[in-house]
C-alpha positions in Angstrom: 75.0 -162.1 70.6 72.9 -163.3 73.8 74.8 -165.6 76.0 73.7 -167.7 79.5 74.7 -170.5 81.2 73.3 -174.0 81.0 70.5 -174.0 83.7 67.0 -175.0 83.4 68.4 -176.8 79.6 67.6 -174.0 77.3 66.5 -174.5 74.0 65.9 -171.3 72.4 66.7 -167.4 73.1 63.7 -165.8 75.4 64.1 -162.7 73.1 64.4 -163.8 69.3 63.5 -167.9 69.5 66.9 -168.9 67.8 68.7 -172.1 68.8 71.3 -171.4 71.4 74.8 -173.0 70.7 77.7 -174.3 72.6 80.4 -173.1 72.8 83.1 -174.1 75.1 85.8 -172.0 76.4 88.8 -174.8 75.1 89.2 -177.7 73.2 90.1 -181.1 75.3 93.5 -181.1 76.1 95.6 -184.3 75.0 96.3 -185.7 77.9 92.1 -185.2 78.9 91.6 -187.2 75.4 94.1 -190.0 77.0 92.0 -189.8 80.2 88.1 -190.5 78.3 89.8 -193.5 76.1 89.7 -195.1 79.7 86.1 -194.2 80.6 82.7 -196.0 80.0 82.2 -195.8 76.5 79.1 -193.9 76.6 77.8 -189.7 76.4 78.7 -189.4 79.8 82.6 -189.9 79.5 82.1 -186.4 78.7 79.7 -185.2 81.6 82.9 -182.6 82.1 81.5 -181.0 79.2 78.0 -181.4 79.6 75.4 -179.7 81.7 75.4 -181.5 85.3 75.6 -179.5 88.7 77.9 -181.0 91.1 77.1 -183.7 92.4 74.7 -184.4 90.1 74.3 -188.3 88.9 72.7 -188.6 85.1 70.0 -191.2 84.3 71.3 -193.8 81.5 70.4 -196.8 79.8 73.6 -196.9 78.1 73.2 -194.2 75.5 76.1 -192.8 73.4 78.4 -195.2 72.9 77.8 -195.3 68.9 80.7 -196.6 67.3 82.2 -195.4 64.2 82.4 -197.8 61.4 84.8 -197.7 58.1 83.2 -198.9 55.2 85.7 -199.8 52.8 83.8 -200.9 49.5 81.1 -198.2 49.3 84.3 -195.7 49.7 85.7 -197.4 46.7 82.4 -197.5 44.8 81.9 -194.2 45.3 85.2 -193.0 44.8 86.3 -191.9 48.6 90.0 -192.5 49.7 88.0 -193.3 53.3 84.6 -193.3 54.2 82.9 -194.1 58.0 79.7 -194.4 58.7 78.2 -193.7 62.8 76.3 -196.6 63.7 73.1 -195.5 66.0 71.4 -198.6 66.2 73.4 -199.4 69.3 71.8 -196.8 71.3 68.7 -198.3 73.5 66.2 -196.5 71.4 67.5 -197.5 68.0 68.1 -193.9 67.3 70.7 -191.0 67.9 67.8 -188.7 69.2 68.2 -191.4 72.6 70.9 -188.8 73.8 69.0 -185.8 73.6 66.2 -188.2 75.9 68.7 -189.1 78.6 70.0 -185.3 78.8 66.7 -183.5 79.0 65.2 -186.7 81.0 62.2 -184.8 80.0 59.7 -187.0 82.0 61.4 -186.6 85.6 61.8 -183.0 84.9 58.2 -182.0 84.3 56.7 -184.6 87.1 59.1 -182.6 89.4 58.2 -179.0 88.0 54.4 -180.5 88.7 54.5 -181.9 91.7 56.0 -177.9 93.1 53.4 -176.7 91.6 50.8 -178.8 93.2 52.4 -178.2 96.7 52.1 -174.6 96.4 48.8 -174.7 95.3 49.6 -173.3 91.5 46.7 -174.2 88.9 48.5 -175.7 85.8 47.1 -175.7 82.4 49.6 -178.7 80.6 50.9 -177.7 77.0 51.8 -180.9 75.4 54.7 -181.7 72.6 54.9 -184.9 70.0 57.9 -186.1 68.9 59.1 -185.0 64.9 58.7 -188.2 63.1 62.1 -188.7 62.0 62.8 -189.0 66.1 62.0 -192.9 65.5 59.0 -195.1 66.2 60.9 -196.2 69.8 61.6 -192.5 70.9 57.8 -191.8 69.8 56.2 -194.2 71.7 58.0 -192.8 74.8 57.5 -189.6 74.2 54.0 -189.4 73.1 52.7 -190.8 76.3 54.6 -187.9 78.8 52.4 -184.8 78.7 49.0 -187.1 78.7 50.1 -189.6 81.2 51.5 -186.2 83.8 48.3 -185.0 83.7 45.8 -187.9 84.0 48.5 -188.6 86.9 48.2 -185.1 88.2 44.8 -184.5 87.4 45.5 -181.3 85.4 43.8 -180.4 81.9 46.0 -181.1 79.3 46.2 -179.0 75.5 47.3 -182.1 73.5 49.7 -180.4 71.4 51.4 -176.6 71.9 52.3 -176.0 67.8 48.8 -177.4 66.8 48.6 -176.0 63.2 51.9 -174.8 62.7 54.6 -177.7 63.0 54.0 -179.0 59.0 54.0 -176.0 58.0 57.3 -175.0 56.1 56.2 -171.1 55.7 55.0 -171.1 59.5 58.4 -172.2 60.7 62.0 -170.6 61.4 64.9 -172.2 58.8 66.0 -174.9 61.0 62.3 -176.2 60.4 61.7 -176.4 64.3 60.5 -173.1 66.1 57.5 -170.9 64.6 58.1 -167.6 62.8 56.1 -164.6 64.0 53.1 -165.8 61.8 53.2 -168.8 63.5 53.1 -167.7 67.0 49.8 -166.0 66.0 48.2 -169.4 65.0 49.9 -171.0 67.9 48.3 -167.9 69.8 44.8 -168.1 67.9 44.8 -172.2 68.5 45.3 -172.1 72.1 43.7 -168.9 72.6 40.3 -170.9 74.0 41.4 -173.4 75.8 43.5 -170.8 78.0 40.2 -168.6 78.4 38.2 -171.5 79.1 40.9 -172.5 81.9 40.9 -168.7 83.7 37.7 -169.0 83.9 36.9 -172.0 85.5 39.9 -170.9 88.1 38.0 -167.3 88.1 34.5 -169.1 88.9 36.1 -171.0 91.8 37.3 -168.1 93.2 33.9 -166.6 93.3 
């Protein structure tokens, strides 16, 4: 088992391409629990627990604060002493997938990583993502437009979409349905493969 800390918001293992996981070193005391009952009710009564450097101020629109609802009737339709049900609609985007935006805050972080670049003089082919459908229509439309509006705005060539070939592919992909299998890097490889060759070497020709 593979363990790092929380810098640079890491998605997968460099080495294998599984998930990484959580884990924390305790559960939240009681009295902690008595203290976030008194704080804004959204993700970030629990920025002890999330990944913020000191200091460090999160961008919101409000995100989190889902409420849990108990649904009395269906329980007793269906037979459930209790049932709840999380209601996401509240969150700005219409969907749960709006705290996973405001953590990675995936926009500010690349235009940042960019404008480095560009300042050290660093040529920058652009891989873009899409979001997965089920990410909903509002979260879509926001993050569709990142990777081509960063590089009209940067001026750097842009690859539309890094798992071009691969992503609806059930047999391409790992079990949780997300990262490519070894056969899939090769067609993520193969797809890519000119547009990276045609990049070098319009860098090598200006070199000449």
């Amino acid at each position: 088992m593979r363990t790092r800390d929380a810098d640079g918001f890491p998605g997968v293992c460099e080495v294998c391409g599984s998930p990484y996981l959580v884990r924390y070193a305790a559960l939240p005391s009681p009295e902690v629990k008595t203290l976030l009952r008194a704080q804004r009710w959204t993700m970030w009564r629990y920025d002890g627990w999330l990944p913020l450097r000191d200091g460090e101020q999160p961008v919101s629109l409000g995100e989190g604060g889902t409420p849990l609802l108990k649904v009395e009737r269906i329980a007793a339709r269906q037979g459930f002493d209790q049932l709840w049900v999380k209601d996401e609609g509240t969150n700005p985007t219409g969907s749960f997938k709006a705290r996973g935006l405001a953590a990675a805050v995936t926009r500010a972080a690349l235009s940042d990583i960019l404008t480095k670049l560009k300042a050290r003089g660093v040529a920058v082919l652009l891989c873009g993502m899409v979001a997965p459908p089920n990410y909903g229509s509002d979260y879509a439309a926001r993050f569709n437009t990142i990777y081509p509006d960063l590089a009209k705005s940067f001026g750097v060539p842009l690859y539309p979409f890094f798992l071009e070939g691969v992503v609806a592919d059930a047999k391409l992909n790992q079990a949780d349905g997300m990262h490519p299998t070894a056969d899939g890097v090769d067609i993520v490889v193969k797809n890519i493969l000119p547009t990276v060759e045609a990049f070098l070497g319009k860098l090598s020709g200006q070199r000449s």
